[in-house]
N, C-alpha and C positions, 0 to 999 in steps of 0.2 A: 810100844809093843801091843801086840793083840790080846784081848782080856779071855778069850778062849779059843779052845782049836780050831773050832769052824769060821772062827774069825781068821785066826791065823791064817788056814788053808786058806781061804775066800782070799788074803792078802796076796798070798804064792802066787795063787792060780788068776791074779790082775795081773800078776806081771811076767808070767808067763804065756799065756794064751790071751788072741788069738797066735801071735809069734812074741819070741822072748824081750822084753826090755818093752820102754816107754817111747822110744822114739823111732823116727826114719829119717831119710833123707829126699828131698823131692824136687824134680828140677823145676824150673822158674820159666825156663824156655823151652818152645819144641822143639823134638829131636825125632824126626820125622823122614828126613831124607838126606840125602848128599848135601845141599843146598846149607841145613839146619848145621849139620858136618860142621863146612866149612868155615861157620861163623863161631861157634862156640869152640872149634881148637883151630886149629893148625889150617890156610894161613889167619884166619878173618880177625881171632886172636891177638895179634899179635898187635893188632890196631889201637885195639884197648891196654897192651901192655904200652907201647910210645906213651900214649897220652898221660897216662899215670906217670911214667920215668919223667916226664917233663914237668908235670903239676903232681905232686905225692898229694893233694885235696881232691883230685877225680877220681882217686880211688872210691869214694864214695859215690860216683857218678856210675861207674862199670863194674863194680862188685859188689858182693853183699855185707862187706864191711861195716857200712855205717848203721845198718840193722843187727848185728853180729853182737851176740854177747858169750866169755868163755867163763863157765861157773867152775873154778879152779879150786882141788883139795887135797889133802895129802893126807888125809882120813884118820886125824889124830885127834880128834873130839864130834864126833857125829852123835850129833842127837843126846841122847839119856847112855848110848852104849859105850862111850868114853875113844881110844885107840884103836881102832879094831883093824887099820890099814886100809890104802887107797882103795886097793880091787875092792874091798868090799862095803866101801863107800859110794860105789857107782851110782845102788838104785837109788841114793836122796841126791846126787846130782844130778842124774839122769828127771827125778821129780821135780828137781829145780826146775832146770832149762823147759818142763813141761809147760807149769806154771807162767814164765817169763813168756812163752807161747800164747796160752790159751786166754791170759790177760792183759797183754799188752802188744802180743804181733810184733813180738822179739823174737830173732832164729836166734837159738842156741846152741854150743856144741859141751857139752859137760869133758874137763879133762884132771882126771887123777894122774898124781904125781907121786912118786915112790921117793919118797925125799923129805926126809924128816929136819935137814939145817936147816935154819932160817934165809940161811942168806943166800946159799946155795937154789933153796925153793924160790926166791925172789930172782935170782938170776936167769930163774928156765922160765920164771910168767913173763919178765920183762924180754925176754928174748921173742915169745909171741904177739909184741904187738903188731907188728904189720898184718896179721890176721884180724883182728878183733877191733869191733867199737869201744869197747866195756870191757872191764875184769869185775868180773865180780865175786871174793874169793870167799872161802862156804868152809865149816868145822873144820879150822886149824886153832890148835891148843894156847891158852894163854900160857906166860907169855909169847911166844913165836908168833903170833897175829898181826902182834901191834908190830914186829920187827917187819915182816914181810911185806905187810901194808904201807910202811911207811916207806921203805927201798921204793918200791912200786907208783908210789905214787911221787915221789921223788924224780923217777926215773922216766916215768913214760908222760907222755901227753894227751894222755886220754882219762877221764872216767875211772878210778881204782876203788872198788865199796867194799869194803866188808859187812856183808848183813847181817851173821850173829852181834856184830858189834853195832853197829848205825840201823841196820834195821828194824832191832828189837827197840834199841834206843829213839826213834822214829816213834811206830807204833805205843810206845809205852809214855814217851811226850805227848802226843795228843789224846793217849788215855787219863791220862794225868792231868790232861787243861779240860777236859769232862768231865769226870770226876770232881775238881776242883769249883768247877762253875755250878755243880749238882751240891757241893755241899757246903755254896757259899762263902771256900776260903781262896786265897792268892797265892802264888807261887814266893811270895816275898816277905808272908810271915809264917810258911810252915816247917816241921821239924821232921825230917824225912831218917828212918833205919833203916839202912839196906843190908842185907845177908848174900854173900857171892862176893869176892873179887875178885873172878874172870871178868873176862874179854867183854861181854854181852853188860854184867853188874857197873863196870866201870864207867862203859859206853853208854849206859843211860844215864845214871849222875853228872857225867859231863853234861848229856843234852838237857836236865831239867834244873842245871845252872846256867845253860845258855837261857832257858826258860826265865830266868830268874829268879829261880835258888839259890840261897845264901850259902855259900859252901860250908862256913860254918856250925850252919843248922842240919849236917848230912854226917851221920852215923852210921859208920860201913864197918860191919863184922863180916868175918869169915871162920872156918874151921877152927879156927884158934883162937876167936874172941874178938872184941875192938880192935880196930887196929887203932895205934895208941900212935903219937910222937916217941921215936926212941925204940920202938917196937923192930927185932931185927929176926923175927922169924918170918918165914914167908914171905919176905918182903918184896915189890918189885914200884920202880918208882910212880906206875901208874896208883894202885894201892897210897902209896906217902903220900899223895895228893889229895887225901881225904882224909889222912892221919887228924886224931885229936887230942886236944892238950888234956888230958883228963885220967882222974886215976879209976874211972870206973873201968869195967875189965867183960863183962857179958852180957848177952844179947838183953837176958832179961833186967839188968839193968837201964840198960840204954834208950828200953824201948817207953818209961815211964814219960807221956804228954805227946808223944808222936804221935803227927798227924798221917803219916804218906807210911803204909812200910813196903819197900821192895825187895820182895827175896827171890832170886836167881840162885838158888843154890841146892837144897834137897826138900827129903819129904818130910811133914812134921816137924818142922826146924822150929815153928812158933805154935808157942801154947797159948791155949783161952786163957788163963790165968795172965797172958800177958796183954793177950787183945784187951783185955779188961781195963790193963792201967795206963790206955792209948788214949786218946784226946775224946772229947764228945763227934759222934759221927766219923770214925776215923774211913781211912782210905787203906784197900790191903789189895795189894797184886802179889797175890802168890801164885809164881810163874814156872816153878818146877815141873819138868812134868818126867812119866805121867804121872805123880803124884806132886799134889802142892806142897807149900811148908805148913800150908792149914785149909782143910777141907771148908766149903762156904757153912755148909748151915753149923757145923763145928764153930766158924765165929762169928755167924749171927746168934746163938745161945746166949751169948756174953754180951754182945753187940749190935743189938735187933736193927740197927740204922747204918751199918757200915754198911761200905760202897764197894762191892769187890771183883777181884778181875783175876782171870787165870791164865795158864798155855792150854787149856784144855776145850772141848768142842763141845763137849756134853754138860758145860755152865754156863753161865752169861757173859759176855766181856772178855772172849778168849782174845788177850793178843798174840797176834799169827802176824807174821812180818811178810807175808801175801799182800796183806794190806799199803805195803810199800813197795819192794823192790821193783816189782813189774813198772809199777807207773813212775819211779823215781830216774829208773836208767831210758825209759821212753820218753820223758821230757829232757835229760843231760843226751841221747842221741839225737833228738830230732834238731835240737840247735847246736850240734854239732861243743859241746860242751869239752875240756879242756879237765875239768876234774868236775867232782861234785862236792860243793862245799860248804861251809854252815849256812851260810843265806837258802838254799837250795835245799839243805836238809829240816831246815826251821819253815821253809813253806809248803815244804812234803807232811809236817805237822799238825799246820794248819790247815789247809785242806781238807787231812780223813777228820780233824776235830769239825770242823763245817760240816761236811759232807754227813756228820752222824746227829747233829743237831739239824739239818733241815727231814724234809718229809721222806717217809722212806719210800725207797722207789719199789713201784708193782714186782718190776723181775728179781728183787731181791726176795721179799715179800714170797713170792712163787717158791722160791728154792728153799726157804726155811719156814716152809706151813706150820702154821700150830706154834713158832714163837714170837711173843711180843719184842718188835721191835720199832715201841717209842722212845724215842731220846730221854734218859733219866736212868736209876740205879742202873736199874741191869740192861741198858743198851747205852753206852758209851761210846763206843766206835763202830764207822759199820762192816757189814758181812761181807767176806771176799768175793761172793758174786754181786756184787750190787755195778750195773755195769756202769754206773755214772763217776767210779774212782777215776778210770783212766781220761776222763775229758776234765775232771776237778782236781786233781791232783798233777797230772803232767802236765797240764797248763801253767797251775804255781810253779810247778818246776823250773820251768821253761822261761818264761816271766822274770823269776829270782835268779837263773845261770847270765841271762841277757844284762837284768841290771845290776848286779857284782861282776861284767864284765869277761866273762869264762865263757862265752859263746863266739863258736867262729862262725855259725851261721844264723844272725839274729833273724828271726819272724817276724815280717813287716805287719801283717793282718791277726792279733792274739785270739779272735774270735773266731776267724775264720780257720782256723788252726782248731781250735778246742772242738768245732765245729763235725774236722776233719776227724778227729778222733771219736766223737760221738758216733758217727758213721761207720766205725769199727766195730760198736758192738749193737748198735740199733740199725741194724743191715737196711730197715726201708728210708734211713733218713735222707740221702741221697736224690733217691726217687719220687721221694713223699715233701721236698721241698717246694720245686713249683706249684703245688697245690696248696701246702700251706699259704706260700705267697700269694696265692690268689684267694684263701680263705681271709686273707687283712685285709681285703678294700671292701669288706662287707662285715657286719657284726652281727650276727646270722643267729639266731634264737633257737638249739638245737634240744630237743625233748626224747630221755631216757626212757622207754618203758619199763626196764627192770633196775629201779632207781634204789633198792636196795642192794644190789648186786657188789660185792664188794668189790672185781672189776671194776664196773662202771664209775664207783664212787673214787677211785684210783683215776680214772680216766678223768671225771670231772675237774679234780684239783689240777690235773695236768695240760687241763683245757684253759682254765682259768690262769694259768702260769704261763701257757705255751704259744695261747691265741686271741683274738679279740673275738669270740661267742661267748653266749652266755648257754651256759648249760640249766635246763630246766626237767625235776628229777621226779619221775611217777615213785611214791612209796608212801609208806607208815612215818611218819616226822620222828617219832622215838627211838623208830630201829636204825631210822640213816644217824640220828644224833650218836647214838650209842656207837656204832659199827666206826665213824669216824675219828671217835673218841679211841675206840679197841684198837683201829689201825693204826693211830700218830697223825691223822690227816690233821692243815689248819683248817680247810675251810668249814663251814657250820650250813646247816640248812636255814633258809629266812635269811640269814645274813650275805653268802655267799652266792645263792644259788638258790632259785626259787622252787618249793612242793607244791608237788599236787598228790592230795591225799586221796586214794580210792576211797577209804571209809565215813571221811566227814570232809568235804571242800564245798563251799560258797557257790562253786557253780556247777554242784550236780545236777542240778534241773536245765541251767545250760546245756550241758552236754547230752544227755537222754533224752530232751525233749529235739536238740540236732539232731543226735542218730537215730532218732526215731520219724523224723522229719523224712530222712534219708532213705530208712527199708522199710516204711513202714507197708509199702507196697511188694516187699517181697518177705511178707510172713511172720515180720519184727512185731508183739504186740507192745503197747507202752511198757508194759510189767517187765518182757526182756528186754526193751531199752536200758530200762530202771538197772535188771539184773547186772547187764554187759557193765554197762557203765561205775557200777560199784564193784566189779570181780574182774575184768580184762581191761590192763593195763593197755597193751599194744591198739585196741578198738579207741582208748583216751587218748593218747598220743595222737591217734591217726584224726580226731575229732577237733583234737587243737591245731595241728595243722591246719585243718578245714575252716576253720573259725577265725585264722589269722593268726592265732595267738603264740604259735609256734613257725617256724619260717621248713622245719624239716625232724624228721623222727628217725632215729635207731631202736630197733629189737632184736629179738633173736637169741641174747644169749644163754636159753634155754628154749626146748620145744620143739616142735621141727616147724621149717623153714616154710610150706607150703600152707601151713595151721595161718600163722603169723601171714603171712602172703593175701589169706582170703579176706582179711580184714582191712589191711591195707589198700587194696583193691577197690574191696565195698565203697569204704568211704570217700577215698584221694581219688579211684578211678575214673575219668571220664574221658568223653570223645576226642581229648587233646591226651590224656595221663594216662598209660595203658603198661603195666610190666610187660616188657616182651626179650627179658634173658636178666640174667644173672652173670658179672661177668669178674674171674678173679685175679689179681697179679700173688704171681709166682715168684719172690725174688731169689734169685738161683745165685752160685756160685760165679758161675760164667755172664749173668744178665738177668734182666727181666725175661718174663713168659706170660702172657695173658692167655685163663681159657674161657672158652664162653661156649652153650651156656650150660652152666652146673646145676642150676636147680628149677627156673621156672617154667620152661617146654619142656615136659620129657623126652616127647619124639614131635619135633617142630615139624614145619612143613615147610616147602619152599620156601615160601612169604616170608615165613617167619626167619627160617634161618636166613636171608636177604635183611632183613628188620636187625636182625642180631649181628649183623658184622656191620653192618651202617655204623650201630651204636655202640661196637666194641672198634673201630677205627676213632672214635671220637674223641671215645674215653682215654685211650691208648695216649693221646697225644694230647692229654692233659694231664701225664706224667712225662711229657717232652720226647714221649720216645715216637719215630716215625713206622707206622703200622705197618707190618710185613704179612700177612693173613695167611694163614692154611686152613683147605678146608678136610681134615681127617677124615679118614673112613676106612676101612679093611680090604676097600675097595681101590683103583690104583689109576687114575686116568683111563676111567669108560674098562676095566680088565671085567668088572662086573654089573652086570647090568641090572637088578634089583638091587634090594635093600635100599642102605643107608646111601650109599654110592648115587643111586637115583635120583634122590632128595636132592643130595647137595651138587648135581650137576643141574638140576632145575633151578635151585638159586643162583648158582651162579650165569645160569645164562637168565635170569632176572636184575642178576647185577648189571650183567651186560649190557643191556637195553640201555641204560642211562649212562653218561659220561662219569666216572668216579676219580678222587682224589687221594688214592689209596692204592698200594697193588694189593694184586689177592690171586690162590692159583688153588686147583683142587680138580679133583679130589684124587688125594694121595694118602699113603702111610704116614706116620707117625715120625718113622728114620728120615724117608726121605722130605719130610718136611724142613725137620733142623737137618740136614746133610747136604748144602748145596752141590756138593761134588756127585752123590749119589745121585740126586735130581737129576744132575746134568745128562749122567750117563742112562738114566731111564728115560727122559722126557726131556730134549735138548734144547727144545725150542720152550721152556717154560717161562713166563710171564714174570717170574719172581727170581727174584736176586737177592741171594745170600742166604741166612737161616729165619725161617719164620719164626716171626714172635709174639703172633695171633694165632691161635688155634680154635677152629670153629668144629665141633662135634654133632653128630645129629643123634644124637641119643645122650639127654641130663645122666644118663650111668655114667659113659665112656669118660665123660668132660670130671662128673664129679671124682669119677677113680681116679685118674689122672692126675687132677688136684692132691688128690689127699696121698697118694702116693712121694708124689715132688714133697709133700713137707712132711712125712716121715721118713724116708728112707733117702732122699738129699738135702734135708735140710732147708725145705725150701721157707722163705718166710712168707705169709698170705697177706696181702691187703686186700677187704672184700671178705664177703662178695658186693660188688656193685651194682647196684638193683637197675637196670638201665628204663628208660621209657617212662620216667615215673618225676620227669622233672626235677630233681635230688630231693626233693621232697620228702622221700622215705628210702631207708638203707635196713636191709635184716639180715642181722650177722649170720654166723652160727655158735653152737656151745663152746666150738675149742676155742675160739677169739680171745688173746688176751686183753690185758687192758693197754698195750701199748696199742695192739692193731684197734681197740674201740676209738683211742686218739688219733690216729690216722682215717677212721671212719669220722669223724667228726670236723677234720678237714675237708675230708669228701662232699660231706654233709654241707658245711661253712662256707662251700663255694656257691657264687651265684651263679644261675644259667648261665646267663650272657658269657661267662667266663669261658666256655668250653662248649656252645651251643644245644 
């Protein structure tokens, strides 16, 4: 619940506006004409139904079933709010199926059930399977859970999870084997109290005995105290399974030498007084929310070394069962899984435990600025946007369903697969392969100018991880050590990755007495040699290069683009090396888009715009795509005869003159560029087929708006810009550049000529 009104309202007014609820429905196929009609129902239909009646597995071949998951509730335990009823259970399953969407490219349909028997509710989910990949069933009351779950997964063939119960239990095992490796002890000699015995309390004790807890060593109260051997209140036989022979009787008893405590149950449940008589270093998930059974700095007081973890956002270590469901039912669907089962649920464990001990990745990094997340007390598992869960975890999934034999459709390629899922949320990976692959047949020497930049130094470890360059980084030795250290990064400067210090390095007389070698004929005296050389990074970069010592340079990511430009110029320029465009990929929803050029002709001239599609055809097709050219303009085949229009019909009829391997057609709109039907119908006889995917601008505004429009208002992803004419020698970003896109420049970069001419 919201801590105040404006929070509250703020909450409403998410889920009402811009139209009410969290979800919609979208088709997959056009529906455009009689034609689209006829295939999607009535007869074309019916072709797809045959197939299926004949083979019930091609259902997953002609509908969306096999992507299909139904978050199922009957709204008798939601959340902190207890019974409150299905209708008004909607909006946390309606947040479910968001979730299962936005992390793993699960369609979901969320469905409440006004049915409070157990057996009765297991009878209407199981009567849904012919719809659904998945069930995956969400706040039903202990016990009735474990009744429904178990009819259901009895009963159907497919996938049956309950995530209050496996989910949490999931998340809260691989908090539990971080925790345990952070404070030096094992699963096989600790003394664990848990508080709760519901559905979620019970479901973790099982999995941190599958873990290798001693069941004997697991001390489970509830409302009424120990549950004891012989104990006949409350009792239900999940409970008796953790029953113990002993005459002590409360919490504060029981909890004297306990290493682990887990409480699933309310607020304040545990007192410091008790944290106190816990083991040295103990381990506490108080997972109530939204209050815990003990607030953290309440039992670090008593406890300055304990490890602790909450359900809450605003501490460290919240477990949030985000962290699992998405990626666990995306690996039990993609191999077409049978149920999901302990081998399946023990590698969805280890996995987020992996995944939160290696380096944290930039785009998590990005979404929760300003917290430390290195692996240790307070980061144990990692953050629901970190997008490398769904390729490291549905992988294990997938992997573990195959070898316990519950896959109907095993995955012959595991890498090419985990690959496939990368590609889901690193949208340029796709695209950005063939050049990787062509950045491995050269180990290419690539130099940061802003090597303190915490991008960059994100980018470098992912360079070092992802390619064979060697990354070589302009900065201060103390502030990249320290910055490293702050992030979680492994790598180290000197060890890793070579510096070059502006303020004290071995060959700053090398380099100023180079660049002064260089202008000294246009105004350079030795003193601003001296100067540049100890205060502009981007001018040292550009000098190494020159020198050999570097094979290619990235800047940019601060400054503007044209500052950065006249240096690179100065020095790399010559009769052969000349910038003549800037040129960027778009990656869109529907495809790539390349535009060119954004930033270094403002208003090119024939020639030049001629120069700039030569070199944006080149580039184009060393991301495998085949170059389709448009030449923009307001202007519309000859409708206007100055301006821009003028321009780019001069270059094109300089294209003309030479034979080319490329189509290209202009000058036209923007619409009718990408609208080959529009094309047709203005200009019948046009040169080009289908929708272009070069666009050539005669004005750096038009192209740079353009850009930056596609990635904010569609979401486009940038690779680039790519400094064309300059031999890959030098690439200058700009400031939005993340550090994913600096590692895709550094592909760019890693390529040799010969690769792409």
């Amino acid at each position: 619940m919201s801590d105040t009104p404006s929070q509250r309202q703020a909450a409403l007014d998410y889920h009402e506006f811009p139209k009410p609820g969290k979800l919609e429905i979208k088709a997959t196929k056009p529906m455009a004409n009689g034609r689209d009609l006829s295939r999607a129902y009535s007869p074309g239909v019916a072709e797809a139904c045959i197939e299926i009646k004949q083979d019930a597995s091609s259902a997953e071949r002609y509908t969306a079933r096999g992507n299909l998951v139904a978050v199922v509730s009957n709204g008798t335990a939601v959340l902190g709010l207890g019974n409150i009823g299905a209708l008004a259970s909607k909006p946390v399953m309606e947040g479910k199926a968001v979730l299962f969407k936005k992390f793993a490219g699960i369609d979901c349909f969320d469905i409440e059930v006004d049915e409070q028997d157990p057996e009765k509710l297991a009878d209407i989910v199981c009567a849904l399977g012919p719809t659904f990949g998945a069930i995956n069933l969400e706040d039903i009351k202990a016990p009735d859970c474990f009744i429904v779950e178990k009819l259901c997964r009895e009963r159907m063939n497919i996938p049956v999870f309950h995530d209050d119960q496996h989910g949490t239990a999931i998340v809260v095992g691989a908090a539990a084997k971080n925790a345990l490796h952070v404070a030096g002890k094992s699963f096989g000699d600790i003394k664990i109290v848990s508080t709760g015995g519901g559905a979620a309390g019970i479901a973790c004790l099982n999995m941190l005995v599958k873990l290798g807890v001693k069941r004997e060593n697991i001390w489970l109260c509830d409302i009424h105290g120990l549950v004891y051997e012989g104990r006949t209140e409350d009792m239900n036989p999940q409970k008796a399974a953790f029953a113990q022979n002993s005459d002590l009787r409360t919490l504060d008893e029981v909890i004297d030498g306990a290493d682990l405590f887990l409480g699933l149950s309310g607020p304040n449940v545990l007192k410091s007084e008790m944290v106190a008589k816990m083991a040295d270093r103990p381990i506490i998930f108080a997972l109530a929310n939204p209050t815990p059974e003990i607030l953290p700095d309440v039992a670090r007081e008593v406890a300055p070394k304990a490890i602790i973890a909450t359900g809450r956002s605003d501490f460290p270590n919240q477990v949030n069962n985000v962290l699992c469901f998405p990626f666990i039912f995306r690996g039990a669907l993609d191999v077409g899984a049978t149920e999901i089962n302990d081998e399946m649920q023990i590698a969805c464990v280890d996995g987020i435990a992996e995944l939160a001990r290696a380096t944290t990745s930039a785009e998590a990094a990005a979404a929760y600025k300003g917290e430390q997340l290195t692996f240790g007390v307070d980061y144990l598992i990692p953050k629901p946007f970190d997008p490398r869960l769904v390729g490291v975890v549905s992988s294990s999934v997938a992997r573990a369903a195959m070898e316990s034999g519950v896959a109907k459709r095993p995955i012959e390629d595991m890498e090419a697969y985990k690959e496939k899922l990368n590609q889901t949320v690193f949208k340029s990976a796709l695209l950005m392969r063939p050049v990787f692959e062509a950045a491995t047949a050269a180990s290419r020497r690539i130099v940061y100018a802003e090597g303190e930049d915490e991008r960059v130094l994100r980018a470098a470890q992912a360079v070092l991880e992802e390619t064979t360059e060697t990354p070589i980084l302009i900065g201060r030795p103390e502030v990249i050590e320290a910055r490293c250290e702050r992030m979680g990064l492994s790598v180290r400067p000197g060890q890793d990755f070579q510096i070059v210090n502006p303020e004290n390095d071995p060959r700053y007389y090398d380099y100023w007495t180079s660049y002064h070698q260089l202008m000294q004929r246009r105004g350079v005296t030795p003193d601003l040699a001296k100067a540049i050389m100890r205060t502009n990074t981007t001018a040292i970069g550009a000098i190494m290069v020159h020198r050999g010592e570097a094979d290619s340079m990235i800047c940019g990511t601060f400054g503007e683009f044209r500052w950065h430009l006249n240096y690179v110029e100065q020095v790399l320029g010559n009769g052969d090396l000349r910038p003549h465009g800037a040129m960027s990929l778009m990656i869109l929803e529907d495809g790539p888009l390349f535009i060119a050029d954004t930033h270094v002709r403002q208003l090119p001239t024939p020639e030049e715009l001629a120069e700039i599609t030569i070199g944006a055809a080149r580039h184009a097709r060393r991301f495998g795509v085949e170059p389709k050219i448009a030449f923009c303009s307001q202007s519309q085949f000859g409708n206007q005869y100055e301006g821009s229009g003028k321009r780019l019909r001069d270059a094109l009829a300089l294209l003309d003159s030479e034979p080319r391997d490329f189509s290209y057609e202009g000058e036209m709109n923007l619409d009718t560029a990408l609208d080959p039907e529009l094309r047709q119908r203005i200009f019948p006889n046009s040169r080009l087929e289908g929708a272009a995917n070069v666009l050539i601008f005669a004005h750096a505004d038009a192209a740079s708006g353009v850009r930056n429009i596609l990635k904010m208002k569609a979401d486009g992803i940038e690779v680039g810009p790519i400094l064309m004419g300059m031999g890959n020698k030098a690439h200058i970003v700009t400031p939005s550049i993340t550090a994913r896109g600096l590692l895709n420049m550094a592909a760019i970069a890693g390529t040799p000529v010969a690769h792409y001419g």
